[in-house]
GUTORTI-242154 format. One line per 2 residues: their letters; for each residue x, y, z of C-alpha. Coordinates in pm, 1 decimal. Layout:
BEGIN
A	X,Y,Z; ...
This chain:
BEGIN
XX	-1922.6,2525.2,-86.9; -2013.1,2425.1,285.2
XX	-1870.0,2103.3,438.6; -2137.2,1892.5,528.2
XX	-2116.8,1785.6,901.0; -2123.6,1428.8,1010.4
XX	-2499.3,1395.8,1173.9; -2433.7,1258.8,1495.2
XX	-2707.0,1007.4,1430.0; -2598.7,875.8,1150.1
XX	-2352.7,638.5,1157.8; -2121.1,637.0,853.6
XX	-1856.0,367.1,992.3; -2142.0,143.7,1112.9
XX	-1911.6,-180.8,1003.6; -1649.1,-60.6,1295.3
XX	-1813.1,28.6,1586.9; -2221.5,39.0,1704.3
XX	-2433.3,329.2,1647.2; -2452.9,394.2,2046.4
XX	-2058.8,422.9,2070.9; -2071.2,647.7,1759.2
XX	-2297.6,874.8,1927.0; -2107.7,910.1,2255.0
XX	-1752.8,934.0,2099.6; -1959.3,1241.2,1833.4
XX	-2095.2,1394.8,2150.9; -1770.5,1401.4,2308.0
XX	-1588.9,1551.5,1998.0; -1389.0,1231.8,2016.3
XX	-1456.1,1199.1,1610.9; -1222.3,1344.7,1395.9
XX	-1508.5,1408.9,1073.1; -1204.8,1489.1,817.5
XX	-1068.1,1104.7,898.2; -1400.1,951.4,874.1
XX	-1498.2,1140.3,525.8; -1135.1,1071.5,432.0
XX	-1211.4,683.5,481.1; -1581.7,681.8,353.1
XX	-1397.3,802.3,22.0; -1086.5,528.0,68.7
XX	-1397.1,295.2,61.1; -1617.8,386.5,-229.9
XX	-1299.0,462.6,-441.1; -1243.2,99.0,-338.1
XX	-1583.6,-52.3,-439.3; -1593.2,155.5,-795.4
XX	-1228.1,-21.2,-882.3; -1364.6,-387.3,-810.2
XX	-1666.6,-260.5,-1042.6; -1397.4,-232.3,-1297.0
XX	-1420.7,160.9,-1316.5; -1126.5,357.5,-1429.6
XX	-973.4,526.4,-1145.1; -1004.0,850.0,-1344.9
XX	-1416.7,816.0,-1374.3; -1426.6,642.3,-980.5
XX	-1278.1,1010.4,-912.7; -1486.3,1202.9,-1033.3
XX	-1768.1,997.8,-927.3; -1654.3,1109.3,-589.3
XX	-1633.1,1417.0,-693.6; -1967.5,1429.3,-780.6
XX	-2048.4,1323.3,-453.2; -1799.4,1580.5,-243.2
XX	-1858.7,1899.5,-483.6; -1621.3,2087.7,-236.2
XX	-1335.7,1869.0,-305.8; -1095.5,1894.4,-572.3
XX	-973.1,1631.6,-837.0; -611.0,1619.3,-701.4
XX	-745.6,1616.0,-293.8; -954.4,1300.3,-366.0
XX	-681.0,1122.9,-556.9; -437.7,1230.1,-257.0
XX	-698.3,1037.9,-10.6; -762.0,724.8,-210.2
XX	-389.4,710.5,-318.1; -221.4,866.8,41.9
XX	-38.0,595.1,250.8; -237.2,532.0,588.7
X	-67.8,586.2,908.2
């Protein structure tokens, strides 16, 4: 299944920098996408524990979300120590 590609005008880490800084650092290459997926799925792994959803089902939630991913590469992100 195909990657989806980061639209450079939408901007997923809107909570860390502006949509105009987004654009240029995108336009520039300056955006690794891999990191940013990587932490949009740290994040929504995040959310579904505080909802009190096993870590099992917030998986494959994800999963259901990133068909192109396996199990054991989302559990790697969510559970992988950040540099």
């Amino acid at each position: 299944m195909e990657n989806p590609k980061i639209n450079e005008t939408d901007n997923p880490i809107a909570e860390l920098i502006n949509d105009d800084v987004y654009s240029l650092l995108v336009s520039r290459g300056l955006i690794d996408e891999k990191s940013v997926r990587d932490y949009l799925i740290r994040k929504k792994f995040k959310d579904l524990r505080s909802k009190k959803i096993s870590a099992s089902n917030a998986i494959e939630t994800l999963r259901e979300e990133y068909p192109y991913l396996q199990f054991d590469t989302i559990r790697k992100i969510v559970y992988q120590p950040r540099n």
